[in-house]
MARTOR-224334 format. One record per residue (C-alpha): x, y, z. Coordinates in nm, 2 decimals. Layout:
N
R   east  north     up
R      X      Y      Z
...
END
This chain:
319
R   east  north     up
R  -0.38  -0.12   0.12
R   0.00   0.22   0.11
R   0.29   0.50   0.08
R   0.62   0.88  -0.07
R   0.84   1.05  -0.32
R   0.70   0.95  -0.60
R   0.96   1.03  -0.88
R   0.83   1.06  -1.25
R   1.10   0.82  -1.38
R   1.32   0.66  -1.17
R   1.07   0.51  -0.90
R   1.39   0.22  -0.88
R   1.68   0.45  -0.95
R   1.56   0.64  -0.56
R   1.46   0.36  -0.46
R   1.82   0.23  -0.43
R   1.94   0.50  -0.22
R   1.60   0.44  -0.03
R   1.69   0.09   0.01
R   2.02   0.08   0.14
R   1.87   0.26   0.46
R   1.70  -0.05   0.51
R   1.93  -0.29   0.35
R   2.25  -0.22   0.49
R   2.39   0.11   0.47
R   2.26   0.34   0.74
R   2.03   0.10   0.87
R   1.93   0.14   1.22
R   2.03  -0.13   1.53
R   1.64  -0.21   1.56
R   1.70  -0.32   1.19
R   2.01  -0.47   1.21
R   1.90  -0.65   1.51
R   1.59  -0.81   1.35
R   1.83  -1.00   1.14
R   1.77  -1.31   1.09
R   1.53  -1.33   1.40
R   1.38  -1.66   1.42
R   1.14  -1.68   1.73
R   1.37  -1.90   1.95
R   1.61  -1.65   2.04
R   1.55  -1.25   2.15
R   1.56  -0.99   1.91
R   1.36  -0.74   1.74
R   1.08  -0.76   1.44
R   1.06  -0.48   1.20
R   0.74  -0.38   1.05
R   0.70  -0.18   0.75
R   0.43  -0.05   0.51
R   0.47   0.08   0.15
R   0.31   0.43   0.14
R  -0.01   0.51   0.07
R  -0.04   0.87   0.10
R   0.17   1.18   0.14
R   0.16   1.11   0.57
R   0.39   1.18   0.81
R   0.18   0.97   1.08
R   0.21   0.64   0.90
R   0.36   0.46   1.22
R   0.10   0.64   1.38
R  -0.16   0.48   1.18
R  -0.04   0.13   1.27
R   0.06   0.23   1.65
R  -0.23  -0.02   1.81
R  -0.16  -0.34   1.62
R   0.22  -0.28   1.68
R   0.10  -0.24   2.09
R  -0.09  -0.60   2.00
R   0.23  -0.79   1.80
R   0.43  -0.73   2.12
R   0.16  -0.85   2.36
R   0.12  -1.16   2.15
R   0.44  -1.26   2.01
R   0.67  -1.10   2.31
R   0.88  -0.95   2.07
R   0.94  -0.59   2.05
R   0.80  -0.45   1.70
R   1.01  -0.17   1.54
R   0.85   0.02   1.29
R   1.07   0.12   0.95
R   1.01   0.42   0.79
R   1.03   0.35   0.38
R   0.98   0.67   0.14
R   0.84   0.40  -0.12
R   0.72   0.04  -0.23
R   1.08  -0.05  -0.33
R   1.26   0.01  -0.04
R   0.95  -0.20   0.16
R   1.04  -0.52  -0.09
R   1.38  -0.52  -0.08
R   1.35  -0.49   0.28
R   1.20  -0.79   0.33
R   1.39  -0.97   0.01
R   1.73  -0.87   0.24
R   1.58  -0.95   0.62
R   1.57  -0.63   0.72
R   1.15  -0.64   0.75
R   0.98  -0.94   0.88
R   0.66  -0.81   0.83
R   0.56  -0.62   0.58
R   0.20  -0.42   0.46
R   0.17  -0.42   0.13
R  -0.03  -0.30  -0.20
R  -0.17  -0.61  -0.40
R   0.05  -0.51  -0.69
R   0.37  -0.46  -0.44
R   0.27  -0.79  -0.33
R   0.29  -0.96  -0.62
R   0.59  -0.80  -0.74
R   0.76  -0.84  -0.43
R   0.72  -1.19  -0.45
R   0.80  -1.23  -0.80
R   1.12  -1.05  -0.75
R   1.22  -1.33  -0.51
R   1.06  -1.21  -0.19
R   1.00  -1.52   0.07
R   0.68  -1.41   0.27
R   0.36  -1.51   0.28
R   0.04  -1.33   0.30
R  -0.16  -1.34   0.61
R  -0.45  -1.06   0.63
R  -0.54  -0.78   0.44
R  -0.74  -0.48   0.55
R  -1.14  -0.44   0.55
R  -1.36  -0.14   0.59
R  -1.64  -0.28   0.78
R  -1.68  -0.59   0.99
R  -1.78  -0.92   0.79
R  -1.66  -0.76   0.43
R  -1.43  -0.92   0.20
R  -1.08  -0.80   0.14
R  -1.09  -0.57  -0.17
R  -1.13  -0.20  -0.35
R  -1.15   0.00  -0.67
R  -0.92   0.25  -0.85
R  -1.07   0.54  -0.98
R  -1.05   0.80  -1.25
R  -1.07   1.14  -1.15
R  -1.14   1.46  -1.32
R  -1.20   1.79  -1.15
R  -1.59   1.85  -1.11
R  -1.67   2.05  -1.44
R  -1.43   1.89  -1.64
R  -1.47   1.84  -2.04
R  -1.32   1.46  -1.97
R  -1.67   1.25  -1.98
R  -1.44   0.87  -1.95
R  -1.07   0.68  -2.02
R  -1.07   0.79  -2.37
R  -1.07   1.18  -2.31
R  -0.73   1.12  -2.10
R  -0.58   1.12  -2.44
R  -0.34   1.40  -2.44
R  -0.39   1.50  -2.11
R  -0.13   1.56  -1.82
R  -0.22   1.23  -1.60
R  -0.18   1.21  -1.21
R  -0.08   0.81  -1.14
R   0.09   0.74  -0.79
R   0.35   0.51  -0.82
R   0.50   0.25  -1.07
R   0.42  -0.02  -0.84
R   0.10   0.11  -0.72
R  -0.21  -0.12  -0.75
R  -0.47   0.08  -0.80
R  -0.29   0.42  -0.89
R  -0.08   0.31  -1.17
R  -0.13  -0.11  -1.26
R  -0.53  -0.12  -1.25
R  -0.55   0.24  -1.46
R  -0.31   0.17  -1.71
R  -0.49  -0.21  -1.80
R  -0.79   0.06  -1.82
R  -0.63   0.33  -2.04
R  -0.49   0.02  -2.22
R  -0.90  -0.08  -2.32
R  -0.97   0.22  -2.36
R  -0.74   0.25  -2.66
R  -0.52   0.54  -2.51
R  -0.11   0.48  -2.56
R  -0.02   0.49  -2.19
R   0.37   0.56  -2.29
R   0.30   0.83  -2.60
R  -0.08   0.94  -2.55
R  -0.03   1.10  -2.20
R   0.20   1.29  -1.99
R   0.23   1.06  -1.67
R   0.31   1.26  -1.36
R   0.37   1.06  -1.04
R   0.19   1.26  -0.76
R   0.31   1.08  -0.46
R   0.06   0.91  -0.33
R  -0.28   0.90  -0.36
R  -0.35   1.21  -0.16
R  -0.13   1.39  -0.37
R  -0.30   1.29  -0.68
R  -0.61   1.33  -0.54
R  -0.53   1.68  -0.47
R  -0.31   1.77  -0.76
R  -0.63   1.67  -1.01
R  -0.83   1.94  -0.80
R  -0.56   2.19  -0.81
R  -0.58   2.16  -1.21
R  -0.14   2.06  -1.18
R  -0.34   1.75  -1.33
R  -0.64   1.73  -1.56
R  -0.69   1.39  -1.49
R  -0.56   1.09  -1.24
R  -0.60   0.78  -1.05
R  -0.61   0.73  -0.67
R  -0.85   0.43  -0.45
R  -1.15   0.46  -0.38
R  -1.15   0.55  -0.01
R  -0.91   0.85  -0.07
R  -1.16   1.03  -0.34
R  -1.48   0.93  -0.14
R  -1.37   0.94   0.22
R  -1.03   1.02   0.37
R  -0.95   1.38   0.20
R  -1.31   1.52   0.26
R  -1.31   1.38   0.65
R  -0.94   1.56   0.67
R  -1.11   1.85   0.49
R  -0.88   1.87   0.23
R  -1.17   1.80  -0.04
R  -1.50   1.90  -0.03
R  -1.79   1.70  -0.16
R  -1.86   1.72  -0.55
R  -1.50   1.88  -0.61
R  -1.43   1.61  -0.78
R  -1.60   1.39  -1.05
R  -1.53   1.04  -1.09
R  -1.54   0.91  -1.45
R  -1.39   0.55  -1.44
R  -1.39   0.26  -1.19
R  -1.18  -0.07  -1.22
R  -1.29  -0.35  -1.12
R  -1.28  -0.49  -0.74
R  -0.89  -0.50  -0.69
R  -0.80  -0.76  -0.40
R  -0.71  -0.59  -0.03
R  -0.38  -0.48   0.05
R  -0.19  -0.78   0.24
R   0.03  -0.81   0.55
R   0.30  -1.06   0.45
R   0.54  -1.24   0.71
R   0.85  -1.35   0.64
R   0.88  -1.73   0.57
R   1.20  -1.79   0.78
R   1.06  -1.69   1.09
R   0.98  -1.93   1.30
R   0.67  -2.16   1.25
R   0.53  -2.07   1.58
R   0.59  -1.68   1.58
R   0.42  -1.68   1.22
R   0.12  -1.82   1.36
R   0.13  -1.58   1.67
R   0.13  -1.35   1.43
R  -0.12  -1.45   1.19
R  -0.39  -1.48   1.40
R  -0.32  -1.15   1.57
R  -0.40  -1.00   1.23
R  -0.68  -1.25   1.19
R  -0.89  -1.23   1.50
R  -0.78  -0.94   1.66
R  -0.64  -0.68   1.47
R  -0.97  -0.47   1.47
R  -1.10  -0.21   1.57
R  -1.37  -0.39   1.81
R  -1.11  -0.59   1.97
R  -0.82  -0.29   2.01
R  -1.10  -0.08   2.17
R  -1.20  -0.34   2.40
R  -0.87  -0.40   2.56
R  -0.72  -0.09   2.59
R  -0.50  -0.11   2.27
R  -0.62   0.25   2.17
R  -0.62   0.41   2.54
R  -0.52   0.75   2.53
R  -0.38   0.76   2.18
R  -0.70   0.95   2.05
R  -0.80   0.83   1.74
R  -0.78   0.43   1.68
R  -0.66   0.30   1.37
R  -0.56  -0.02   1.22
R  -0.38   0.10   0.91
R  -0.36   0.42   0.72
R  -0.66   0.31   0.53
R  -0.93   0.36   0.80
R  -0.96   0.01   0.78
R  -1.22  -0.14   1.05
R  -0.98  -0.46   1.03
R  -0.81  -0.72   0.84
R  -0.98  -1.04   0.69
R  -0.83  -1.38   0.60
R  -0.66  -1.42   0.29
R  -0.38  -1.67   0.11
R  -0.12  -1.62  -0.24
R  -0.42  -1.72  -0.49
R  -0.64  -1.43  -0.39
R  -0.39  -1.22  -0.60
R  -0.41  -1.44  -0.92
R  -0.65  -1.12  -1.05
R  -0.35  -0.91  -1.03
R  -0.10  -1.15  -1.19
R  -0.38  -1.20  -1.50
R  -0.37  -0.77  -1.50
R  -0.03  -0.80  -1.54
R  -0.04  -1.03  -1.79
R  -0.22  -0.79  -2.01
R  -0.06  -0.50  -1.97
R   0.31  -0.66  -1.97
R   0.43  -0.41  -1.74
R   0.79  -0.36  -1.69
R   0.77  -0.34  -1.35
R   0.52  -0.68  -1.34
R   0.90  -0.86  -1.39
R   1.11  -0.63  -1.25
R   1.35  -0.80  -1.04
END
């Protein structure tokens, strides 16, 4: 589940600038130092996450499993900043990230666009449940829009050109619905999901596309929505969780320090229990309000390749 600027057009064109702060030009020494680390010699690991909403607490959100990676790996854990999903691939395509928190459509692109990482955990609501979520279309409560089909015409809220659930999974459903994504709407990129959350209820929208947990949870418990403000019209099918992929070049045993932090431990049972959240208020695993992260391995994200398949997204290859 993540991050954002989100540009109208040239989610890629910012990107660049966004990713030579993390690829080389302006980096910072905790990045430049995390070069090449390979678990037999010091040095620093940089996390990163693509963004998932309009926050300017993300490293906040992952503060207590960063406090866990050092206890278990002995590394210190740097987290990188990144305004969008670009910047977090590239990041890790050039070194610069070794582990990175993905969307499941980042993911896949990431790795399609020659990205060497492998996918370790991905976030969970409640204890037990299986990695996965929904994209939803909004409408403000009230709204003439009844499904997909009345989007036609309309001024559309999506959240970022390489956004699982706010831009892949609704335009496969515009798609069967028999709307023209590129001439039957105006597409507006809001941001993040917040933003297009909140731009639908502000009417900047008349219709848009966030997950599930934003429009039914997050946004009404920050008290920035209020119950039955907004009507949801359309839900995609279940969309694999959001990964945490490590670099493959680190070293064999530091992976599986790693991956088992995430597996076994990165919750919020086990951060509570031993002191991982002391005195930082709220505890949090991610900025998905995510009780923890589950199991899960490259095939679980075949659902997103097929998606991509159908839609023959541009940004599916991009490269």
């Amino acid at each position: 589940m993540f991050p954002v600027n989100r540009r109208t057009l040239g989610v890629f064109a910012l990107g660049a600038a966004c990713v030579l702060a993390l690829a080389g030009c302006g980096a910072s020494a905790d990045s430049k130092a995390a070069t090449a680390t390979d678990g037999k010699s010091g040095g620093t690991l940089v996390m990163a996450a693509v963004p998932a909403e309009n926050s300017t607490d993300l490293q906040a959100s992952y503060a207590a499993v960063i406090k866990l990676l050092e206890k278990e790996t002995g590394k210190k854990i740097t987290f990188q900043k990144a305004t969008n999903y670009a910047a977090v691939i590239e990041g890790q395509r050039s070194g610069k990230i070794q582990i990175a928190a993905y969307g499941p459509f980042s993911y896949v692109q990431a790795k399609s666009s020659g990205v060497k990482a492998t996918p370790v955990a991905a976030g969970v609501e409640t204890k037990g449940a299986k990695p996965g979520y929904r994209s939803y279309g909004i409408v403000k409560t009230g709204s003439p829009i009844k499904d997909l089909k009345g989007f036609k015409g309309k001024k559309v809220c999506f959240v970022d050109p390489n956004s699982t659930s706010g831009y892949l999974y609704p335009r496969a459903g515009l798609m069967q619905a028999g709307v023209d994504v590129e001439k039957g709407i105006t597409p507006v990129m809001a941001g993040g999901h917040d933003a297009s959350v909140l731009a639908v209820k502000s009417g900047q929208c008349e219709a848009g596309f966030a997950y599930d947990t934003m429009v039914d949870k997050q946004l009404i418990e920050k008290g920035q929505l209020k119950k039955g403000e907004i009507t949801t019209v359309w839900k995609s099918a279940v969309i694999p969780g959001s990964p945490v992929a490590i670099s493959d070049d680190l070293d064999a045993g530091l992976k599986q320090k790693i991956a088992r932090a995430f597996q076994t431990m990165a919750n919020l049972d086990y951060l509570k229990a031993h002191g991982f959240c002391s005195g930082s208020g709220k505890c949090e695993v991610d900025d998905a309000g995510d009780w923890g992260f589950a199991k899960v391995d490259d095939t679980d994200y075949d659902g997103v390749r097929k998606v991509c398949a159908v839609t023959k997204d541009k940004q599916c290859v991009k490269s």
